[in-house]
C-alpha positions as CSV (number, residue, x, y, z in Angstrom):
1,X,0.0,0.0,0.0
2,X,0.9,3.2,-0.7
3,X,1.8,6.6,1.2
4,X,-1.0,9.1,1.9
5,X,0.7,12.3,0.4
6,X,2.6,14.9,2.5
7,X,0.3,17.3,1.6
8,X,-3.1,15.3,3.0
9,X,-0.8,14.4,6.5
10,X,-0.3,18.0,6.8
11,X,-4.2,18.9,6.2
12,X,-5.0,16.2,9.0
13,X,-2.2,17.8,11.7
14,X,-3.5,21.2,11.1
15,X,-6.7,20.0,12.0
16,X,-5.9,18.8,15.1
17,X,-3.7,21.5,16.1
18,X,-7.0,23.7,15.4
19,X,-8.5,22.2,17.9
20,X,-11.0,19.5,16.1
21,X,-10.9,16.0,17.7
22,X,-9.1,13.2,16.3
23,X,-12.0,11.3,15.7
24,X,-13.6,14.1,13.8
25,X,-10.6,14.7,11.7
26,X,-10.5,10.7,11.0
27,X,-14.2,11.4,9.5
28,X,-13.5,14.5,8.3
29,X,-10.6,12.9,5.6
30,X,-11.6,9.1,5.6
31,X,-8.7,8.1,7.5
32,X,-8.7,5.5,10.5
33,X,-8.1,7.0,14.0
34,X,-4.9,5.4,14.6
35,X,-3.9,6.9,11.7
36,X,-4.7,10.8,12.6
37,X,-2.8,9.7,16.5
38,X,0.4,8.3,14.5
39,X,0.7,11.3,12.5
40,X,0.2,13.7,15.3
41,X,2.7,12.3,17.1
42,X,5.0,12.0,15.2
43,X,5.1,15.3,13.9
44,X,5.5,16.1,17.5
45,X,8.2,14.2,18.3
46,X,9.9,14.6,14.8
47,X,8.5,17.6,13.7
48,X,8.6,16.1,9.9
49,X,5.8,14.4,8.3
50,X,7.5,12.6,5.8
51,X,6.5,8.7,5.4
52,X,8.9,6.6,6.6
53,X,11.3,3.8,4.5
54,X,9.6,0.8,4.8
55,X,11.8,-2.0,6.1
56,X,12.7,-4.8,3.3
57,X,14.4,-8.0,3.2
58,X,17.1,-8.8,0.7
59,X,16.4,-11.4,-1.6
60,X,17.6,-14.8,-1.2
61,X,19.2,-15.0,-4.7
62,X,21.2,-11.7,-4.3
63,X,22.4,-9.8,-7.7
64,X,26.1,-11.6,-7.0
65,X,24.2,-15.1,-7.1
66,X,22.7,-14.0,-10.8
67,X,25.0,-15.6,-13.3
68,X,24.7,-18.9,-11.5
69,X,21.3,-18.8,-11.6
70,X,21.6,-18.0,-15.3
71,X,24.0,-20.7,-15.8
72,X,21.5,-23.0,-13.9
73,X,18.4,-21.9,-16.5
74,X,20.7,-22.1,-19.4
75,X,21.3,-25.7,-18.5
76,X,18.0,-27.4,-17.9
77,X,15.4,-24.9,-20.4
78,X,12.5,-27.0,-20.1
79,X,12.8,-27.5,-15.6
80,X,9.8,-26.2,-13.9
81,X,9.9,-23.8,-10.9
82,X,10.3,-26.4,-8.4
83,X,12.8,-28.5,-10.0
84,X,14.9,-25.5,-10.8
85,X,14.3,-24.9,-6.7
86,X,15.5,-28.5,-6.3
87,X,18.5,-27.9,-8.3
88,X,18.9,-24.5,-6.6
89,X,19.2,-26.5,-2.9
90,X,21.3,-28.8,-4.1
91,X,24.2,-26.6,-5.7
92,X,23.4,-23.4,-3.0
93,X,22.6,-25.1,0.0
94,X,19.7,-22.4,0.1
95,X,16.0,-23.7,0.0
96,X,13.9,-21.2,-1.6
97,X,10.4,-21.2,-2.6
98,X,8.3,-21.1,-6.1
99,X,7.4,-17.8,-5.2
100,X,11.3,-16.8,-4.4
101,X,12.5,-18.6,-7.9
102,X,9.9,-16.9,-9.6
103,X,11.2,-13.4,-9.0
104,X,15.0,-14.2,-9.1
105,X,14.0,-15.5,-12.4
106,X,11.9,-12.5,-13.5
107,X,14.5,-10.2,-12.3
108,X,17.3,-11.4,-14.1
109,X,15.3,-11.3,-17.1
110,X,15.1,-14.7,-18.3
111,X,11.9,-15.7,-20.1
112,X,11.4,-19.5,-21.7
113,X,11.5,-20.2,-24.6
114,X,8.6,-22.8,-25.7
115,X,9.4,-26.8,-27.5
116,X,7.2,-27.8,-29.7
């Protein structure tokens, strides 16, 4: 999910520094209370509005790990996702999941090609 803009978390803090409850500012811009209290505070204690990075976890098959994993879809075309995870577990020691091989896949661009 997205950001609400700096522009609409500003609009909501100056409506409760005006003096309007929470709850009526929560109405007021089709927000969720908690929402109006986290914003409030921390413009308080930060004085800043802006959203805050959003903690992500590497990925399993890092950018260093592509060209074996290239080398590995090079050498068996026709694998499906779980055999190429199977292969992957065996020459990595790293168990990963469809879901994980899928976008190691997609991201290093790889598309396959069909046998007829």
């Amino acid at each position: 999910m997205r950001a609400y803009s700096l522009d609409l978390r500003e609009r909501i803090v100056q409506a409760v520094t005006s003096g309007q409850s929470k709850a009526a500012v929560a109405r007021t811009f089709r927000v969720n209370l908690s929402t109006v209290k986290r914003y409030t505070a921390q413009h308080r204690t930060t004085g800043s509005l802006a959203p805050k990075q959003q903690a992500r976890q590497p990925p399993r098959i890092s950018s260093a790990q592509h060209p074996t994993l290239l080398a590995q879809l090079a050498a068996q075309p026709d694998a499906t996702l779980e055999e190429h995870c199977a292969t992957w577990a065996q020459t990595q020691s790293v168990r990963v999941s469809v879901s994980t091989m899928w976008r190691a896949i997609a991201r290093v661009g790889w598309t396959p090609k069909k046998r007829r």
